[in-house]
N, C-alpha and C positions, 0 to 999 in steps of 0.2 A: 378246016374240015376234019384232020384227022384228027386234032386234039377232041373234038367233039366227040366221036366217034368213041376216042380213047376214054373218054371221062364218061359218058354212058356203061360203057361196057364194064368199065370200074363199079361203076353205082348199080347195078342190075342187080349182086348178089344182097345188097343193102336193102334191098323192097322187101325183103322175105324175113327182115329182120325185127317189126313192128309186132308186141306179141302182146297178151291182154295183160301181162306182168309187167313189161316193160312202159308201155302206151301212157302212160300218168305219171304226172312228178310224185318226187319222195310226197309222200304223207296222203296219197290217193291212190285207191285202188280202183281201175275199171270194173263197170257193171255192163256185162251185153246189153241186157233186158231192157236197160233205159238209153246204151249207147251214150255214155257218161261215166265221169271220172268223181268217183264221191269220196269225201274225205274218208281216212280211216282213221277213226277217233282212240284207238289202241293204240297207235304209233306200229303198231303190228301187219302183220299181212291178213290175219281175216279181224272181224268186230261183230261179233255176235248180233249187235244192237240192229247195223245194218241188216244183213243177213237178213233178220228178222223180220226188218219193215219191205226189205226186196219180195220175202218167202214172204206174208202178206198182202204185198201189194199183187204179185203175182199171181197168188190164189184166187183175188177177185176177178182179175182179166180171167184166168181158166172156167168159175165160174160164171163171168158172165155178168155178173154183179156191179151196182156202181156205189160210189161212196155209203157210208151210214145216214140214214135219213129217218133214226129214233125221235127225234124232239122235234117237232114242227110246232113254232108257234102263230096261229090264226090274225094275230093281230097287225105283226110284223109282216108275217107271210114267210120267216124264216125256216127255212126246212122244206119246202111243197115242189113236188116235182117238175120239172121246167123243161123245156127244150133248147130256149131260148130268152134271153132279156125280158121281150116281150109277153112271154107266158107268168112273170114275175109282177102283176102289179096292184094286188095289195099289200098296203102295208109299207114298212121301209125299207124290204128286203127285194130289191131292184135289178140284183144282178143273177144271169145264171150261172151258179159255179157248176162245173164239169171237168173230170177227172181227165188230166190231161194224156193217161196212161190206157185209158180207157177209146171204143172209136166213137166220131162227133156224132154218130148216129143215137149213143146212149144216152136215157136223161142225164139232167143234174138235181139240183138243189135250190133254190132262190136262196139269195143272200145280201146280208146287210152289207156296199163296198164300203171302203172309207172309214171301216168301222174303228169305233175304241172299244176295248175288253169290256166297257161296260153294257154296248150297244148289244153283246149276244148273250144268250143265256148262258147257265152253265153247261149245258148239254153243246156246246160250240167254246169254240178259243178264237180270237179276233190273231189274223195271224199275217203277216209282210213276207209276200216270196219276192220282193223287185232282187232280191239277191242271191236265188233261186240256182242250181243247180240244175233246171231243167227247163227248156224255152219254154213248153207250156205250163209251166207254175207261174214264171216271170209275167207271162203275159193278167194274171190274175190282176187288180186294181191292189194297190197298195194298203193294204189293211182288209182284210174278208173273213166273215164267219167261217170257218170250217167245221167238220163235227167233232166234236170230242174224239172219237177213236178215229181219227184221221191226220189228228193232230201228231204226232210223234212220228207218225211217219213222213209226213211232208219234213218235216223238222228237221229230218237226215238228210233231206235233199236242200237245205241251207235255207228255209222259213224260218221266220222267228214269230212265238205267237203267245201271247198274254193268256 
């Protein structure tokens, strides 16, 4: 009992020692905003690039905004606003994507899953978050339309996309 006692009261100053610097391995730096550790591709302590898509992505949560939804194509159904899967069903674009950054009350987008770079227009990149940096990208289906300017920022949070 006492050795317990004694190795709590050891470790008590050690809680207060967890800081957003320290919180990630070498070559990650934590991000409040997404409560994540995302690479730092400068090898450095800041990266412009992130920063970027953080101040971005953030901007949209302040206004209010949900992803870009410029190219909607009729035929697919790619692009068209959605609440839900079910709201998605013309066309091949089946799934609703929804900005995982955003609340589930916001629309999304219909989108082609499964897709290959050839399956979205140009105005979208066919894009794999299963390796995602963030649980709600992960959960996306492995291959999904995104929009063009949506693109490079999921890309920071470890999507790869054609």
């Amino acid at each position: 009992m006492r050795f317990a006692i004694t190795l709590a009261a050891a470790a008590l100053p050690l809680a207060g020692c967890v800081t957003d610097a320290n919180r990630c391995l070498p070559g990650y730096r934590y991000t409040p905003q997404y409560d994540a550790c995302l690479q730092d591709t400068d090898g450095g302590g800041e990266d412009a690039a992130i920063d970027a898509a953080i101040d971005a992505a953030d901007a949209r949560v302040d206004a209010g905004t949900t992803p870009s939804t410029d190219a909607s194509d009729a035929s697919t159904g790619l692009g068209s606003t959605c609440q839900s899967d079910a709201d998605c069903k013309s066309g091949r674009a089946t799934y609703c994507l929804k900005d995982p950054t955003q609340p589930t009350t916001d629309p999304g987008i219909c989108s082609i899953p499964h897709c290959q770079a050839s399956d979205c227009t140009s105005a979208y990149g066919c894009c794999d978050c299963s390796a995602a940096l963030i649980t709600g990208l992960k959960a996306w289906p492995a291959g999904v339309c995104v929009p063009a300017a949506d693109v490079t920022t999921i890309e920071k949070f470890g999507c790869t996309c054609q």
